[in-house]
C-alpha positions as CSV (number, residue, x, y, z in Angstrom):
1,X,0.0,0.0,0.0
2,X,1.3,3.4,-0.6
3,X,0.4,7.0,-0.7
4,X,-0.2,7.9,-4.4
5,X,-0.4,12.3,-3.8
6,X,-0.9,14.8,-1.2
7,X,-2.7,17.7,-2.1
8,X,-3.7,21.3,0.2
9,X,-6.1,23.8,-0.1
10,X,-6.2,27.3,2.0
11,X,-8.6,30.0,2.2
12,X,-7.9,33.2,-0.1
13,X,-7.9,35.0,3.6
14,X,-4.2,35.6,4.6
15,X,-3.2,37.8,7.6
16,X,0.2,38.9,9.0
17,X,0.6,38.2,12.8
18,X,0.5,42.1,13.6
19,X,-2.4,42.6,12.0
20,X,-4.4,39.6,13.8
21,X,-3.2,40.4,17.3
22,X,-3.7,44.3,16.5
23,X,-7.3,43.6,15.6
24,X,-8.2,41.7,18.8
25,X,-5.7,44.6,20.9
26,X,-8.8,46.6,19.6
27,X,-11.7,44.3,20.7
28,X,-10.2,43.7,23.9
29,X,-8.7,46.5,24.9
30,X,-11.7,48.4,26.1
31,X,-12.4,45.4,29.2
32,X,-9.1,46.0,31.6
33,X,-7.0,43.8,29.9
34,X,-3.3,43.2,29.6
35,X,-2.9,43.7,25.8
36,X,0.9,43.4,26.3
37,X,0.4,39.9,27.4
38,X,-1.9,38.9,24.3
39,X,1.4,40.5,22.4
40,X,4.0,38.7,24.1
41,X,1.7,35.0,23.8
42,X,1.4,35.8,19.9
43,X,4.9,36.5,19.6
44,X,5.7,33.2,21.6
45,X,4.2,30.6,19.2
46,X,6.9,31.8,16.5
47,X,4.1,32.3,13.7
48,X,4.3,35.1,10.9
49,X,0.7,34.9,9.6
50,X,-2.5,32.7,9.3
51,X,-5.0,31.8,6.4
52,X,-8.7,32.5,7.7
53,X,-12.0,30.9,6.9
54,X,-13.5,34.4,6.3
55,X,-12.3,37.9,6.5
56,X,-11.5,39.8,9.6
57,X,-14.3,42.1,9.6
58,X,-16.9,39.6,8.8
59,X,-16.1,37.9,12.2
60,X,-18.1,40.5,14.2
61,X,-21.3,39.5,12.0
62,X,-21.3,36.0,13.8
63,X,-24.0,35.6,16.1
64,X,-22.9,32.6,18.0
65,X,-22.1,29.0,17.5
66,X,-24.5,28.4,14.9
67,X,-23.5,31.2,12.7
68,X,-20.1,30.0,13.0
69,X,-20.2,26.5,12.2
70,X,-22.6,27.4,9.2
71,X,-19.5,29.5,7.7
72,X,-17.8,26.1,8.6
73,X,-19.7,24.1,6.4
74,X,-19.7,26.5,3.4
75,X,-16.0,27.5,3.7
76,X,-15.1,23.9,4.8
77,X,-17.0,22.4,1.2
78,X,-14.2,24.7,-0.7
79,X,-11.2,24.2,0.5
80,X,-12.2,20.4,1.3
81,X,-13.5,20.3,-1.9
82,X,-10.4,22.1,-3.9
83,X,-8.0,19.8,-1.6
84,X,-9.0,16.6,-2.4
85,X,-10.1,17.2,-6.4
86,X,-6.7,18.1,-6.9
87,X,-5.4,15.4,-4.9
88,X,-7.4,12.7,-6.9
89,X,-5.9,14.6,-9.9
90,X,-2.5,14.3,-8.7
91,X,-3.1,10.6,-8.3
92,X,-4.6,10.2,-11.8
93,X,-7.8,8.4,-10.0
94,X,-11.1,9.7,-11.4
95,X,-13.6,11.1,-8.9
96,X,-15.9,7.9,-9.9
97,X,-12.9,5.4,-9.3
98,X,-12.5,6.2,-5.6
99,X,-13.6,3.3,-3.4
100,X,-13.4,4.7,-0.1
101,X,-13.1,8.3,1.9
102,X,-12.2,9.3,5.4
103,X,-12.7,12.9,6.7
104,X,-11.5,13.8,9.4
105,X,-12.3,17.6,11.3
106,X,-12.6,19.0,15.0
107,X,-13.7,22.7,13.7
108,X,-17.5,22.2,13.3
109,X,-20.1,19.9,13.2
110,X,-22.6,18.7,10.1
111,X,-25.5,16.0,9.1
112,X,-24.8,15.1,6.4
113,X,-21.1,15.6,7.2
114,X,-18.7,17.2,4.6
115,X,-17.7,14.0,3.0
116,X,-21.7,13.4,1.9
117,X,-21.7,16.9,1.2
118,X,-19.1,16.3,-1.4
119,X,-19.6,13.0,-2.8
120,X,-22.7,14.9,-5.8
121,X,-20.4,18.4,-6.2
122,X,-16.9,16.2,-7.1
123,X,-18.4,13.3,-8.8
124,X,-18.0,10.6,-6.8
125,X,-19.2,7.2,-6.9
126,X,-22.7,7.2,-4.8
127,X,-21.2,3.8,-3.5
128,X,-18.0,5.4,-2.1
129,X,-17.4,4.0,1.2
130,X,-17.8,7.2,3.6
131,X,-16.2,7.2,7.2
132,X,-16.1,10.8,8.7
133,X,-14.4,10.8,12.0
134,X,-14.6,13.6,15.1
135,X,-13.1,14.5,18.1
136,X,-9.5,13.4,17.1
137,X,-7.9,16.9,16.8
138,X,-4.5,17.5,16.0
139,X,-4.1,13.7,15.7
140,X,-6.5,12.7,12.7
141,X,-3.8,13.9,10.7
142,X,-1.8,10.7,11.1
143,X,-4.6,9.1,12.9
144,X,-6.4,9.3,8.8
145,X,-3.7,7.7,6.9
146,X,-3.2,4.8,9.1
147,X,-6.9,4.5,9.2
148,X,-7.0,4.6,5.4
149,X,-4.2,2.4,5.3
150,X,-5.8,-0.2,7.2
151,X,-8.7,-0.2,4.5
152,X,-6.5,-0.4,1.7
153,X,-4.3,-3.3,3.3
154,X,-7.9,-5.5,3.4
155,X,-8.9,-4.5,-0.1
156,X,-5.4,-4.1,-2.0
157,X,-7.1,-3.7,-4.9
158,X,-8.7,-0.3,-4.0
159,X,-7.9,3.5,-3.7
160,X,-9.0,5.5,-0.2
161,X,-8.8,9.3,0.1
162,X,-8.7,11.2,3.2
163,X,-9.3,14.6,3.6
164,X,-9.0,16.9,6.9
165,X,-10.7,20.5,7.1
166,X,-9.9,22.5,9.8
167,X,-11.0,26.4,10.4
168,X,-10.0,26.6,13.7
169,X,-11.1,30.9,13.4
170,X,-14.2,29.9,13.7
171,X,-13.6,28.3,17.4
172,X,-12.7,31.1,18.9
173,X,-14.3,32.2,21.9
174,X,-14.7,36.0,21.7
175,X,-15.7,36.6,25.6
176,X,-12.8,34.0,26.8
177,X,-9.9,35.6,28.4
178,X,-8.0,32.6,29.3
179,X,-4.6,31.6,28.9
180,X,-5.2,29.1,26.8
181,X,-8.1,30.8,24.6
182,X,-5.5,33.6,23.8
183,X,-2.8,31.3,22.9
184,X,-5.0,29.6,20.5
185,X,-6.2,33.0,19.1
186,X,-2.4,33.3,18.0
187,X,-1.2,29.7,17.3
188,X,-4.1,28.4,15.0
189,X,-4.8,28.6,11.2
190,X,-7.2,27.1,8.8
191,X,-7.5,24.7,6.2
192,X,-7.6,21.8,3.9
193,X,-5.6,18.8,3.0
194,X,-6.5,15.3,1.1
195,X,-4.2,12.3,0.9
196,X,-5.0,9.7,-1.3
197,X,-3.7,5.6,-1.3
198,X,-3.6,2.4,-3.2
199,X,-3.5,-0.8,-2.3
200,X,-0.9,-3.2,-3.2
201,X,-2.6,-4.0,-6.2
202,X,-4.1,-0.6,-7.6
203,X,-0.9,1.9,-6.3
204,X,2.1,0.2,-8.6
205,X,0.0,1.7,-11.2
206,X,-0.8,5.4,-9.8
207,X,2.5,6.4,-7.8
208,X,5.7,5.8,-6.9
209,X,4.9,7.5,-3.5
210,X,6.0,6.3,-0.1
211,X,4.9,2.8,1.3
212,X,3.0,2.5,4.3
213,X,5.0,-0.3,6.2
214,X,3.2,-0.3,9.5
215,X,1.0,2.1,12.0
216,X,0.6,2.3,16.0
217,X,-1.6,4.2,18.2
218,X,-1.1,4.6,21.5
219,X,-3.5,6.1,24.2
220,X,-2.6,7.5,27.7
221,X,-3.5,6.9,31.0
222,X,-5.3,9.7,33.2
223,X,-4.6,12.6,30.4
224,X,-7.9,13.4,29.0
225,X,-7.7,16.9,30.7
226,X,-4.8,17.7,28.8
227,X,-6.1,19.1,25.4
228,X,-9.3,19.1,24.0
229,X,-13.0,20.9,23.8
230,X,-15.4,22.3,26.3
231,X,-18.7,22.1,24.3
232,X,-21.6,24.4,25.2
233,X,-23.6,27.1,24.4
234,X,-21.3,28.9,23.0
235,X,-19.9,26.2,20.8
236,X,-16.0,25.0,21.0
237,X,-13.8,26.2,24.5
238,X,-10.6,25.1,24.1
239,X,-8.8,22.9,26.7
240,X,-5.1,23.4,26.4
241,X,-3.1,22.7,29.4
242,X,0.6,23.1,29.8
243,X,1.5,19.7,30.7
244,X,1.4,18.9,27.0
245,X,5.4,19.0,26.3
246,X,5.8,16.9,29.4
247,X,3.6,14.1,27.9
248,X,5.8,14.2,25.1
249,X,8.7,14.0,27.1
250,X,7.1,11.3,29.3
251,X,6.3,9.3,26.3
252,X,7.3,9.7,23.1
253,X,10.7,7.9,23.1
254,X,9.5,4.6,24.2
255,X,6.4,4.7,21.9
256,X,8.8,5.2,19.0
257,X,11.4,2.7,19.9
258,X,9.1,0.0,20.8
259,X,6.9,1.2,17.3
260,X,10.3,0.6,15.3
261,X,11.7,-1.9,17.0
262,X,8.9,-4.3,15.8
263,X,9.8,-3.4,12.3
264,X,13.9,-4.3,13.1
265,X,14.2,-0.6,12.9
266,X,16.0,2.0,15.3
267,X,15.7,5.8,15.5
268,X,19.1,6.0,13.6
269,X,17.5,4.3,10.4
270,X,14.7,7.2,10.5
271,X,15.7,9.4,7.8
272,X,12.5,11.6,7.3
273,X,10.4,13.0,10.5
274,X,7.2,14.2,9.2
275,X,5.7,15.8,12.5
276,X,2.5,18.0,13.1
277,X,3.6,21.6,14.3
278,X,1.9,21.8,17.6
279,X,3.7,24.5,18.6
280,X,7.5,26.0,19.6
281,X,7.7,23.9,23.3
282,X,6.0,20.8,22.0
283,X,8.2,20.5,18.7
284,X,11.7,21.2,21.3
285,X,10.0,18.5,23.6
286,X,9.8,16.4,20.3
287,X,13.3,16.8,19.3
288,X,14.6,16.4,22.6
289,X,12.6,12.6,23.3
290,X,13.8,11.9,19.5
291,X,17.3,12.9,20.4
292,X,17.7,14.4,16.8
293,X,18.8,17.4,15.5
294,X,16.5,20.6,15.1
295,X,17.0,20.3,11.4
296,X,15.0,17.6,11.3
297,X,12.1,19.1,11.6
298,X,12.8,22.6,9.1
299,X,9.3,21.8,7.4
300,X,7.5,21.3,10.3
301,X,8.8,24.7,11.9
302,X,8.6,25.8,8.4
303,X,4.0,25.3,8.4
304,X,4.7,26.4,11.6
305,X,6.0,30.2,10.8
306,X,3.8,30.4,7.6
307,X,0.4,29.3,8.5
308,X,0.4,28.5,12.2
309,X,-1.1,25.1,13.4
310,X,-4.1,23.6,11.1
311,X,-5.1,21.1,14.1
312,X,-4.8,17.6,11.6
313,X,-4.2,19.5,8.5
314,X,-1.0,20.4,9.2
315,X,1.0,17.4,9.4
316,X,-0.8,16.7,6.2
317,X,0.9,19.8,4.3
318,X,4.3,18.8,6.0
319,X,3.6,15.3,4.4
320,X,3.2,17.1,1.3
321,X,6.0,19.8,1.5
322,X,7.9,16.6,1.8
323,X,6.8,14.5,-1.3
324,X,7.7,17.8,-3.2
325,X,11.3,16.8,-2.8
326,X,11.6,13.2,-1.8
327,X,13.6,11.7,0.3
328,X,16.2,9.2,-0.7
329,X,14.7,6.1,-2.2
330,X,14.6,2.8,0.1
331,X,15.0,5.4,3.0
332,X,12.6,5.3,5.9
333,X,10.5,8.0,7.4
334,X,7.7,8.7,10.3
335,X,4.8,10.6,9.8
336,X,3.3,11.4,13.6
337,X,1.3,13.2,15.6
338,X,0.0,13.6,19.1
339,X,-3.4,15.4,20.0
340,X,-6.6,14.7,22.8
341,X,-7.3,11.5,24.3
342,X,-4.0,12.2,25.1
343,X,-2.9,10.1,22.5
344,X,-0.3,9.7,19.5
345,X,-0.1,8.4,16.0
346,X,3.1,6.7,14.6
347,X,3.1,5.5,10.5
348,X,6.1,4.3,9.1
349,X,7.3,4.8,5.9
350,X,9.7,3.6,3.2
351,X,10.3,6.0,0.3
């Protein structure tokens, strides 16, 4: 089984950093509170400017959760539906030809979900084999392509897409002060990202991309207070707590080891880290358990600096970035990612 093409979509929304956090200096300024520390926090997570589902000033016009996760269905259909027609395109697999698709999102909510939504507008077969899956955050990004691997290792014969859309903008709690709210108001981005794969039998024929050789998930103990939503009234409160780079440290090591080491693999023979971009502490923390150097990780830092965290889209476009100038052939990479639960997602690959 292999990935056959990776393929991204933003929204035509772009915004500098300075603009952003001068925007919400203005909103919040006027309730007794410390703009300078909303500055220093967006200057903290290292990121030059986001994509955003709509435009600035159409944000005030949102009259609650409802409004917002309506603009999440319409601006989640195009850039979901841009990312993975051009992903299928990539692969040369024709919208009908597709045999199976898994979305994955933690931005908004929808019945019929996205996937349905797009199965008529792209083409699809009616008989595509739909899975959309929720509440995996950050980690849905690997989580999907070991989930779509799985399919495609029972039915070798078939091609699976998965596509994430995120628009994290439209999570943002406007009346939430908190630490962790204002971190997020200056660490996430939005968009899109589709994957598509072949089984043993279909991908000789559609792509020379990397092999998925095995997958591992792992969930923790006593850690589901660590990151994740707060769903009310008001929609999506972010649950962010610090201890996040010391669950990395705790555990990341031993996963990987004991992940490769069933494959007759050690962290030396890792070539390629393809790594979501959670943010400055929890990439160091990475680095540090994988005992590499911070070069390994330029493409992740580089998502990181141009379009801040995408929740599980992001570790698709470093996937992607990646495939744009591939790694030695034969040579072994990991694609992984960590996210609520708390949990992480390990695929191996082999160029």
């Amino acid at each position: 089984m292999r990935i056959c093409s990776v393929a991204s979509a933003l929204p035509d929304n772009f915004y500098d950093q300075e603009t952003i956090v001068s925007r919400l200096e203005q909103e919040w300024g006027d309730r007794h509170f410390n703009t300078e520390r909303l500055r220093r926090l967006h200057q903290n997570v290292l990121v030059g400017g986001r994509h955003l589902a709509l435009p600035l000033e159409e944000f005030d016009a949102l009259g609650g959760f409802g409004d917002a996760n309506d603009a999440w269905i319409r601006v989640g259909i195009d850039v979901g539906g841009r990312a993975l027609e051009q992903a299928l395109s990539l692969a040369g697999v024709a919208p009908e030809s597709l045999d199976a698709l898994f979305f994955v999102s933690v931005t908004g909510l929808a019945v019929p979900s996205l996937d349905a939504r797009l199965v008529h507008r792209l083409g699809l077969n009616p008989s595509v084999k739909r899975t959309p899956i929720f509440g995996l955050g950050c980690v849905a990004g690997a989580a999907g392509v070991a989930r779509a691997a799985d399919y495609v290792r029972a039915f070798p014969e078939h091609t699976a897409a998965l596509l994430s859309v995120e628009l994290c903008s439209l999570t943002v709690q406007r009346e939430d002060l908190s630490i962790p709210n204002l971190i997020a108001t200056g660490l996430f981005g939005d968009g899109a990202a589709a994957v598509v794969l072949g089984g043993s039998a279909a991908a000789p024929a559609l792509s020379s991309g990397p092999e998925v050789i095995a997958t591992r998930s792992v969930l923790y103990p006593d850690s589901e207070d660590v990151m994740g939503w707060t769903i009310g009234e008001n929609g999506f409160e972010i649950v962010l707590s610090a201890r996040v780079p010391q669950m990395v440290a705790d555990h990341l090591r031993a996963d990987v080891d004991a992940f490769l080491a069933e494959e007759g693999l050690h962290r030396r023979d890792i070539g390629t880290w393809i790594c979501h971009p959670g943010g400055p502490k929890v990439l160091q923390a990475m680095a540090e358990a994988l005992e590499v150097d911070d070069s390994a990780f330029d493409l992740t830092w580089k998502g990181l600096r141009e379009v801040g965290n995408l929740s599980s889209t992001s570790v698709l476009m470093v996937l992607e970035e990646t495939l744009a100038d591939p790694p030695p052939a034969g040579s072994f990479g990991v694609l992984l990612a960590m996210g609520p639960g708390f949990c992480s997602e390990l695929v191996l690959l082999r160029f």
